[in-house]
C-alpha atoms as one frame of an Amber mdcrd trajectory, in Angstrom:
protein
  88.871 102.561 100.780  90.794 104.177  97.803  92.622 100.985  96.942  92.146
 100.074  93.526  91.427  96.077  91.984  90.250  96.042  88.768  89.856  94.266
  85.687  90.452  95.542  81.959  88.396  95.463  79.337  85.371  96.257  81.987
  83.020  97.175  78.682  80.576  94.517  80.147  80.389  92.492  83.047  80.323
  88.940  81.072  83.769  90.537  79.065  85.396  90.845  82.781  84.670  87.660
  83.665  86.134  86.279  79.963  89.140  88.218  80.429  89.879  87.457  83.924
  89.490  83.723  83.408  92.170  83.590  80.242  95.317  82.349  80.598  98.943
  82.951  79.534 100.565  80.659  77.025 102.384  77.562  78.542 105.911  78.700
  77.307 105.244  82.574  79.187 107.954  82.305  81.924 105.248  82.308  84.917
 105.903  83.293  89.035 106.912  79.515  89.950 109.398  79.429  87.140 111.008
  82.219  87.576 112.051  81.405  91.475 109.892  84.807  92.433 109.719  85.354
  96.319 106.792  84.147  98.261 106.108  85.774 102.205 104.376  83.093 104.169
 103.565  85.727 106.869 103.003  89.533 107.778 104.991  89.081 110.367 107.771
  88.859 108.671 108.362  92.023 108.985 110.947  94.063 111.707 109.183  96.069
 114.184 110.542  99.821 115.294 112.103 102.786 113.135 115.429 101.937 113.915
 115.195  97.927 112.963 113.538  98.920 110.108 115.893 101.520 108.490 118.838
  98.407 109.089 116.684  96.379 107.175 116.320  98.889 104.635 120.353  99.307
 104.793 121.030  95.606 104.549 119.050  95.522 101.370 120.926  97.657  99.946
 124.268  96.481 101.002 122.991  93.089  99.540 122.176  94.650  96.268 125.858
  96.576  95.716 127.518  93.070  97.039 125.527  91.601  93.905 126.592  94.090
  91.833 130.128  93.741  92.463 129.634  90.358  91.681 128.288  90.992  88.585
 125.237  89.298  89.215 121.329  89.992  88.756 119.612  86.600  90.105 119.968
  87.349  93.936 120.628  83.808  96.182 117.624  82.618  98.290 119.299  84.038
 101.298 120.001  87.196  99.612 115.651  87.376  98.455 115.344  86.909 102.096
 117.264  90.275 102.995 115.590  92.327 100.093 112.264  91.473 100.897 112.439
  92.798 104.193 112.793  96.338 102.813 110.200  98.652 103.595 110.835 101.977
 101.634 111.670 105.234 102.707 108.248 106.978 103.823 108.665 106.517 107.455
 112.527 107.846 107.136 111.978 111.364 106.912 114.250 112.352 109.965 116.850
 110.744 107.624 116.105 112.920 104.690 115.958 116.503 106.220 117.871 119.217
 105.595 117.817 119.744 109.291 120.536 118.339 111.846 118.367 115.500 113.564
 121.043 114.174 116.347 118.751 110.698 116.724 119.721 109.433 113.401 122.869
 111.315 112.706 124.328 107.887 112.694 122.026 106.279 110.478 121.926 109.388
 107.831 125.899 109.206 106.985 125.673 105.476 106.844 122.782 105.820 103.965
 124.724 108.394 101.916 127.832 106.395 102.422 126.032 104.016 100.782 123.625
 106.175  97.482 125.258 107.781  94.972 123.201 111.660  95.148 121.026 110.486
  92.704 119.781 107.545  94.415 119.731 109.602  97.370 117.641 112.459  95.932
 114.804 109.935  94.501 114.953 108.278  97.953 114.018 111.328  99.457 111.929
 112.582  96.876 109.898 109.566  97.271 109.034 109.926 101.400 105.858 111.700
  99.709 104.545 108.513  98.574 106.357 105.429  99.750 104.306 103.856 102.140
 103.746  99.939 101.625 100.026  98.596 101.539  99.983  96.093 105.180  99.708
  92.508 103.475  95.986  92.319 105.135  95.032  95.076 102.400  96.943  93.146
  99.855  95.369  89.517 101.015  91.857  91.254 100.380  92.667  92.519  96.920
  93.759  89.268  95.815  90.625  87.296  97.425  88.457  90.301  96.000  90.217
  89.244  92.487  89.794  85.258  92.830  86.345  86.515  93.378  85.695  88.336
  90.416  87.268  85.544  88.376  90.775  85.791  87.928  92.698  82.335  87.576
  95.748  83.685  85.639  96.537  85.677  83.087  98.751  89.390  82.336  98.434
  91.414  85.477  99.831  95.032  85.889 100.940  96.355  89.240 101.966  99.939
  88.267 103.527 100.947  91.484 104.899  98.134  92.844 107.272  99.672  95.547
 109.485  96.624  96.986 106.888  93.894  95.420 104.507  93.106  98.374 101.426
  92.497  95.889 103.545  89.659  93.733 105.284  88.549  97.306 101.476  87.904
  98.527  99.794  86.324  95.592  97.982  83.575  96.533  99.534  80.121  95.567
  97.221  79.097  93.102  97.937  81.876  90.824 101.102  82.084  90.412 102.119
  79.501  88.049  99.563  81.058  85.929 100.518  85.219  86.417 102.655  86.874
  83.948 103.118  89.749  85.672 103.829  93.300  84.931 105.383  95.753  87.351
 106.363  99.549  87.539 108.200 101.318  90.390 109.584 104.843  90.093 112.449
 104.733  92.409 116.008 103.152  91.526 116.821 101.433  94.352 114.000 100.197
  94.879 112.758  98.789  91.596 116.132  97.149  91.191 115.246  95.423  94.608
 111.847  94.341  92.939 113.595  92.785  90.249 116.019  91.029  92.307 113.039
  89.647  94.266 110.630  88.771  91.628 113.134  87.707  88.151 110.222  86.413
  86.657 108.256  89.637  86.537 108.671  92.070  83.879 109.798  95.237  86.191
 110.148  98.747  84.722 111.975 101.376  86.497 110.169 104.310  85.422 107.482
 106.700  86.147 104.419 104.876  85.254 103.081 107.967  82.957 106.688 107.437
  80.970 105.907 103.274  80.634 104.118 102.113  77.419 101.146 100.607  78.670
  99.026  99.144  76.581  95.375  99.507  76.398  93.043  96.703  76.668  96.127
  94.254  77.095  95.905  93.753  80.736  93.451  90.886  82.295  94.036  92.556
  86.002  95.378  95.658  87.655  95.930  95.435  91.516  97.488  98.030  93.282
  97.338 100.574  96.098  99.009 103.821  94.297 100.102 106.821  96.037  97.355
 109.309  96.993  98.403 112.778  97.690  95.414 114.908  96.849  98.029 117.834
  95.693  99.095 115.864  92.882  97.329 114.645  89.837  98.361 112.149  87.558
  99.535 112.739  84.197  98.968 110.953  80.814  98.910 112.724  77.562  96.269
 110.639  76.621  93.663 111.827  78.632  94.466 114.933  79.685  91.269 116.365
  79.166  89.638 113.861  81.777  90.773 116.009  84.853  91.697 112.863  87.109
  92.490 113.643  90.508  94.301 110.821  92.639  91.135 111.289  94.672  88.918
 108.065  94.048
């Protein structure tokens, strides 16, 4: 219920419907151009912790192999092994400062593998990082289609692994320029490797210029913990809460 789809430049209803129905310009590298990832089904996805967190680990393992290589384009087969990451939120036996025995194992494999940086915004970001289930993300985009949106410049401001561009619908995506922000290293570095013709930012999304009135959609399912409220300079005086 506190997802958010929305379009700019809401001022009036006929200006939504103008701006969602725009288009980018033919030369704009688009989502078919670029070779972006597609998921065909949710259940793509491992089931259980443990399956999971090897996903996660073989994501990552694919990433430093690439970087070795000195390469940024990933291989279909290497897309394939990022996209099954998942994040860190349902790791947090593997982040504690507590002896967990259960996933020992599985702890000392993942700092074998982060430098402490990584490793500290991997755990700082357990908080947060739980991916939207693709039925959400199906409803946002139909929700969207709805309103009007054929294609156009469309912001996803925390875009964990990429789930929302992996899910756009088909007819979109040789129309979507699409912008992207994600907070954590590793994992924006996996969004770009999944989705090259995206613009991706790794950055907090208060620290990311952002235009006003440039995008045609936002979709999104931010982070909501109610102890925490967002910050922009710009409207600081609004008193937002991440409580919609």
């Amino acid at each position: 219920a506190r997802d958010v789809v929305s379009g700019v430049r809401s001022e009036t209803g006929k200006e939504v419907r103008r701006v969602l129905t725009q288009k980018p310009k033919p030369s704009a590298p688009t989502d078919v151009s670029g070779g972006n990832w597609h998921y065909h089904s949710a259940d793509f996805f491992a089931s259980g912790k443990k399956s999971k967190f090897n996903d996660n680990v073989a994501a990552i393992r694919t990433l430093r192999t690439m970087a070795l290589e000195g390469r940024t384009h990933a291989t279909p087969a290497e897309q394939e092994a990022l996209s099954k990451y998942v994040g860190w939120g349902q790791f947090k036996e593997v982040f504690s400062p507590y002896d967990m025995p259960s996933w020992r194992k599985e702890k000392d494999e993942l700092k074998s593998l982060l430098s402490s940086e990584e490793w500290q915004s991997a755990s700082d970001s357990t908080t947060n990082s739980h991916y939207t289930h693709p039925s959400i993300i199906q409803a946002h985009w139909d929700m969207a289609k709805r309103l009007g949106f054929k294609g156009g410049r469309y912001l996803e401001p925390a875009v964990g692994a990429g789930y929302y561009l992996g899910f756009m619908p088909q007819d979109l995506r040789g129309n979507t320029r699409t912008t992207a922000v994600e907070m954590d290293r590793t994992t924006g570095s996996i969004a770009k490797a999944l989705y090259p013709a995206a613009n991706v930012a790794i950055s907090p999304f208060q620290d990311h210029p952002t235009p006003d009135n440039f995008y045609d959609l936002v979709a999104t399912n931010v982070p909501f913990d109610g102890s925490v409220h967002p910050f922009d300079k710009r409207y600081r005086s609004e008193e937002h809460t991440s409580e919609l």
